[in-house]
N, C-alpha and C positions, 0 to 999 in steps of 0.2 A: 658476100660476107655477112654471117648472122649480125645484126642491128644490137647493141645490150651494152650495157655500162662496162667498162674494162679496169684492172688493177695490173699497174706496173711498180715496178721495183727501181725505187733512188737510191743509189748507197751515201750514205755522208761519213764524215769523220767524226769520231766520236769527241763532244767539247770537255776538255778539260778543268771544270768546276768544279768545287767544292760546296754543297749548299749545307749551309749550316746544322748542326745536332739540332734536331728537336724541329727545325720546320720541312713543309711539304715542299718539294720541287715549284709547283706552281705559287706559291707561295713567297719565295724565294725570285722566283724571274721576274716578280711585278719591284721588286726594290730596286732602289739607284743605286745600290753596289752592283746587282748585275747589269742594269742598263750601263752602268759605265763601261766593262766590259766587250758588252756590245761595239761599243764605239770602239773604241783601241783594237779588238781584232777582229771585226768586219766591218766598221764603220766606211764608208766611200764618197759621202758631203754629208756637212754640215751648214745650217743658216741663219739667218740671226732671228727667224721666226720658229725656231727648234724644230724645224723639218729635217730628221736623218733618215737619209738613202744609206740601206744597209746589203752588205750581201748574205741569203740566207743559208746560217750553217746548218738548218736541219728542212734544207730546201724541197719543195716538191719535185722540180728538174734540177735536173745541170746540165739542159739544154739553158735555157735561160731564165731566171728567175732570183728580184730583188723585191724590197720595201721600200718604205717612206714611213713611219710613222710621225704621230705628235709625239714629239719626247718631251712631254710634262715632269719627266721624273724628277727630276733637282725644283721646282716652281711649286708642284703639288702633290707632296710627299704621301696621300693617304689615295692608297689606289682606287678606289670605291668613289674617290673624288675629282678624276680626271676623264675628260670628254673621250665619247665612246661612242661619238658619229659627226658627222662634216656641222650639223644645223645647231652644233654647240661650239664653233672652233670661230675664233672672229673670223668678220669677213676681211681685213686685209692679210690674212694665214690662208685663208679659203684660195683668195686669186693668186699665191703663190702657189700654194698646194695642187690648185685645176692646171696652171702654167707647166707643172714638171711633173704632173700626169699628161700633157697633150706631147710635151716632147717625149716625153717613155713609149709612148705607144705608137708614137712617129716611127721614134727609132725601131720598133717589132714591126712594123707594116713594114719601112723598108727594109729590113735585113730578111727577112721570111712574106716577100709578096704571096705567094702560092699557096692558096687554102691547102690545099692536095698536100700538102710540103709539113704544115704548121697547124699548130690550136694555139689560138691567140688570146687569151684572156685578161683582165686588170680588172682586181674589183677592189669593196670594199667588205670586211667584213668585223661588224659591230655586235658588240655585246653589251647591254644593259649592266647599268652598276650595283646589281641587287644581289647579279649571282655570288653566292658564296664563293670565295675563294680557295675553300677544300675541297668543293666540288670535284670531283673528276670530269675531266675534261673539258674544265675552264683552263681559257688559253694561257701561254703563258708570260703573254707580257698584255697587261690589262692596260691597253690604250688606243685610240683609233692608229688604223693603219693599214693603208693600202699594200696589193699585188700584184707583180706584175710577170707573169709568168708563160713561157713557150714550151710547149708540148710538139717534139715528133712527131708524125704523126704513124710514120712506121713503127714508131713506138708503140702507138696505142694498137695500131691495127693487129702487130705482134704479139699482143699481150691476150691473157688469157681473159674470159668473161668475166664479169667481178659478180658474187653473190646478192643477186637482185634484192635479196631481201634484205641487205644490211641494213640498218635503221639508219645509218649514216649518210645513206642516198635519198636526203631529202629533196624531193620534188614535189610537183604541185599534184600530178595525179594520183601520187601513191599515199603519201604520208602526211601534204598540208591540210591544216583543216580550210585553211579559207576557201582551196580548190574544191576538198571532198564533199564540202556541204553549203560552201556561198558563191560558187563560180562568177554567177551571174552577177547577182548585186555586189560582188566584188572587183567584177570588171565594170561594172555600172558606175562603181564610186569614183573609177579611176576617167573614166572616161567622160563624167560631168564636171569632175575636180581641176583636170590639169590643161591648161590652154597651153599646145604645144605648134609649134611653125617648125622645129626642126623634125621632132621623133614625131614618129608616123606609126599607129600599131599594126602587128605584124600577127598573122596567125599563127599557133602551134608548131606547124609543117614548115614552114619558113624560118622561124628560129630554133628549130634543132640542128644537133650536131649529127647527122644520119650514122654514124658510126657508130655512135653511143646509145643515138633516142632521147638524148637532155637538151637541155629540159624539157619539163612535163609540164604541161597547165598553168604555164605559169605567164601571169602578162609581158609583153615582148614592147617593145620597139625597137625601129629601124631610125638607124643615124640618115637622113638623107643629106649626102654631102659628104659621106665616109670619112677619111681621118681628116679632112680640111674643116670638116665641122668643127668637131675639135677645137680650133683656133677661134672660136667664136663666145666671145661671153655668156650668148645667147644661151650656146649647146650646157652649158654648165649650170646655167641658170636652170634650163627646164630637167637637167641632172637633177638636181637640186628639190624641184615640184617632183616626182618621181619617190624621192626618198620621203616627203614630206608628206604625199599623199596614203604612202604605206605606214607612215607613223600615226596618222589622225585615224586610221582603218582599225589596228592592232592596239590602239590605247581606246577608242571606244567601245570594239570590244570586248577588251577582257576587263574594261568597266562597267562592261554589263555581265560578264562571267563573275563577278566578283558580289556585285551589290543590281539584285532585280529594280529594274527602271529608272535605273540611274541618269543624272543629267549628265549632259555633254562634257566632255575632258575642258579644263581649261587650258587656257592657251594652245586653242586647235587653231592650225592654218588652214581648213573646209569648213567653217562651221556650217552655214548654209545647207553644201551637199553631207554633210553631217545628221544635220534633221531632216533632210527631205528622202535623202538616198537610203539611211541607215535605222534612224531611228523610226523610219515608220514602214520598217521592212520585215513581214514576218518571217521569213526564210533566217534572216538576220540575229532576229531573238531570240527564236525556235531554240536554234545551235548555241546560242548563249547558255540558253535554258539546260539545255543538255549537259554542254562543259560544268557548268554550275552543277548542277543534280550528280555529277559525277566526281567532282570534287569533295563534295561534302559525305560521299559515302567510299572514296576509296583515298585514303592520307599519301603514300607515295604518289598516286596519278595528281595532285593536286601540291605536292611538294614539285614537283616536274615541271609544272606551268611557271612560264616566264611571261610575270604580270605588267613588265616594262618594254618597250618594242627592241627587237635583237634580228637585225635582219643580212642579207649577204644581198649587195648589188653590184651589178657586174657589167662592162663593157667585153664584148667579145665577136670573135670572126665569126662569120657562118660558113656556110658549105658554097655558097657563090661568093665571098669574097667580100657580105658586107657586114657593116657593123650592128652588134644588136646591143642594146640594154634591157636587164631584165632586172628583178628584183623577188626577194623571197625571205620568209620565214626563216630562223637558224637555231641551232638547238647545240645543245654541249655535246662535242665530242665530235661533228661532223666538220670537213674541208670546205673551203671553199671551192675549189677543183671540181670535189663531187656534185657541185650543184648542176656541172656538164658532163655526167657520168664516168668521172676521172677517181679513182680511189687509187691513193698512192699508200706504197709500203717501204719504210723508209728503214735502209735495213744498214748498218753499222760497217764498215767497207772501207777503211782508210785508202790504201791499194786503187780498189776501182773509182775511188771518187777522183783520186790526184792522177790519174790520167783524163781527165774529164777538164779536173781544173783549172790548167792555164788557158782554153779556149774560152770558157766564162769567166774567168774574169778579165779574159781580153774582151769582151763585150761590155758588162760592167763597165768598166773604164772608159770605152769609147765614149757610153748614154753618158758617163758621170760630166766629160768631155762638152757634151755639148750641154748638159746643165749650168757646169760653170762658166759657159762661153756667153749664155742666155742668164748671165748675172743670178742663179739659181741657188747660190751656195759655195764652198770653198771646199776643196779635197780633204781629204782627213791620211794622214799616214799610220799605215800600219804594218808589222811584220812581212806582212803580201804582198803591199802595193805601195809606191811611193805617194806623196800628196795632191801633187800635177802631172 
């Protein structure tokens, strides 16, 4: 079977909103009148660190697929002003937050053991709070928040090749700059940066999904210890060096895109492999130089630059059954899905959704089940679902 990124077809029900005269949709989703919404009809826990596990009405599957976000919305009314990745969320949010991501992902390993069977993936993906919010295709609820989401896999295999060249399929070999022009010193940063005992790094070949060919170039690690890792503060922790390491990389750079020989970001977690790794790397400034030189002489291509870190990282299966973490670059308008060659078309379908229905959210329900079992939070009731 041809190797190449695939686009399937999710139907949902179309949501019955109203958004105001005179604002944009996206616009509109980042306020706590829709977050309220949210909760009342698809909310499924609630916790007293505003972590809501939700189920998604404009979901990528319905095989399986929910959230978690920060719901800051009622605490920090100005969206622009709420955390918009794990390294701004206190740490006792964080150890609740890693807790009911290790059981979510439990509960997908064992309901869907068989790679063969299943694409398993949970990530995060984060946006910088710079992006305008008229932008098109800024998300539509402007807050950190995890995925947790099951792909068929007959699915995928069924589905028709998706157009390689959307710009939407961002990968490391095609469309990041860090892979296309700092490969090297940018696995070099990662690799002097982050003292890790659990993730182990994995080549290319090892961390793709061979049906797809995703990712691309992009740095991997391997969970050793697969979902029992998981349960370990540890595995979170160096989660955690992982996301921290692609921050100090993506803000010293485009501190050098921005202003020639700039000194080091402050408040970097590598300073060290910072100067040693970055700052005295020409391959490194070369590409500065370029982005720079290229901003100043074409206004959209420099309107486009997201000069604050906005990145997708993801825990996911591979093709033998083990866990990988990767991490990458994110741009307006792409999935996180397609970071593993998954381009979903999410197409209006009341009919084909609600035969789909009650097996997800009889899944939903189980995970919700053992969240609240594991003191995770408290049920929410709504039109669909009772509260326990």
């Amino acid at each position: 079977m041809q190797s190449g990124p695939r686009e399937i077809v999710t139907p949902f029900r179309p949501i019955p909103l109203d958004v105001p005269e005179g604002m944009k949709p996206n616009e509109f989703f980042n306020s706590t009148e829709n977050l309220n919404d949210l909760v009342h009809n698809n909310g499924l826990l609630l916790n007293p660190e505003n972590l809501l596990m939700y189920r998604k009405a404009l979901g990528h599957s319905n095989e399986f697929d929910t959230s978690i976000i920060y719901n800051t919305s009622q605490t920090i009314l100005n969206p622009l002003g709420r955390p918009v990745r794990r390294t701004q969320v206190p740490e006792n949010v964080r150890n609740v937050w890693n807790r009911m991501n290790q059981i979510i992902i439990d509960y997908m390993q064992e309901q869907y053991p068989d790679p063969d069977d299943a694409l398993l993936l949970a990530g995060e993906a984060s946006l910088d709070a710079t992006w305008p919010l008229t932008s098109p295709g800024v998300p539509s609820i402007r807050m950190l928040h995890n995925h947790f989401i099951v792909f068929p896999m007959d699915q995928l295999r069924n589905a028709p090749l998706a157009d390689s060249k959307n710009p939407n399929l961002t990968d490391g070999g095609q469309h990041s700059l860090f892979q296309a022009y700092m490969h090297d010193v940018y696995q070099e940063f990662f690799d002097r940066a982050l003292d890790l005992r659990i993730l182990k790094v994995v080549s290319d070949e090892s961390s793709q999904v061979s049906l797809t060919g995703y990712p691309q170039g992009l740095p991997s690690w391997e969970v050793q210890g697969g979902v029992e890792a998981l349960k370990e503060i540890c595995f979170w922790r160096e989660y955690d060096q992982v996301l921290k390491g692609f921050i100090d990389f993506y803000r010293t750079f485009f501190t050098q895109v921005s202003t020639r020989n700039a000194p080091m970001p402050k408040n970097a977690h590598y300073p060290d492999q910072i100067e040693t790794t970055l700052l005295f790397n020409n391959d490194f400034l070369s590409t500065a130089k370029k982005v720079r030189d290229h901003c100043i002489t074409d206004a959209k291509y420099a309107n486009a630059i997201r000069w604050q870190p906005a990145f997708k990282q993801l825990i996911y299966r591979n093709d033998q059954g083990k866990l990988i973490v990767t991490i990458s670059q994110n741009s307006i308008g792409n999935a996180i899905t397609e970071l593993l060659g998954v381009v979903v078309k999410r197409v209006p379908d009341a009919h084909a959704y609600e035969q789909l229905e009650p097996a997800l959210i009889e899944r939903l329900l189980e995970v919700r089940r053992r969240l609240i079992d594991a003191d995770l939070g408290e049920g929410i009731e709504t039109d669909y679902w009772p509260a326990g």
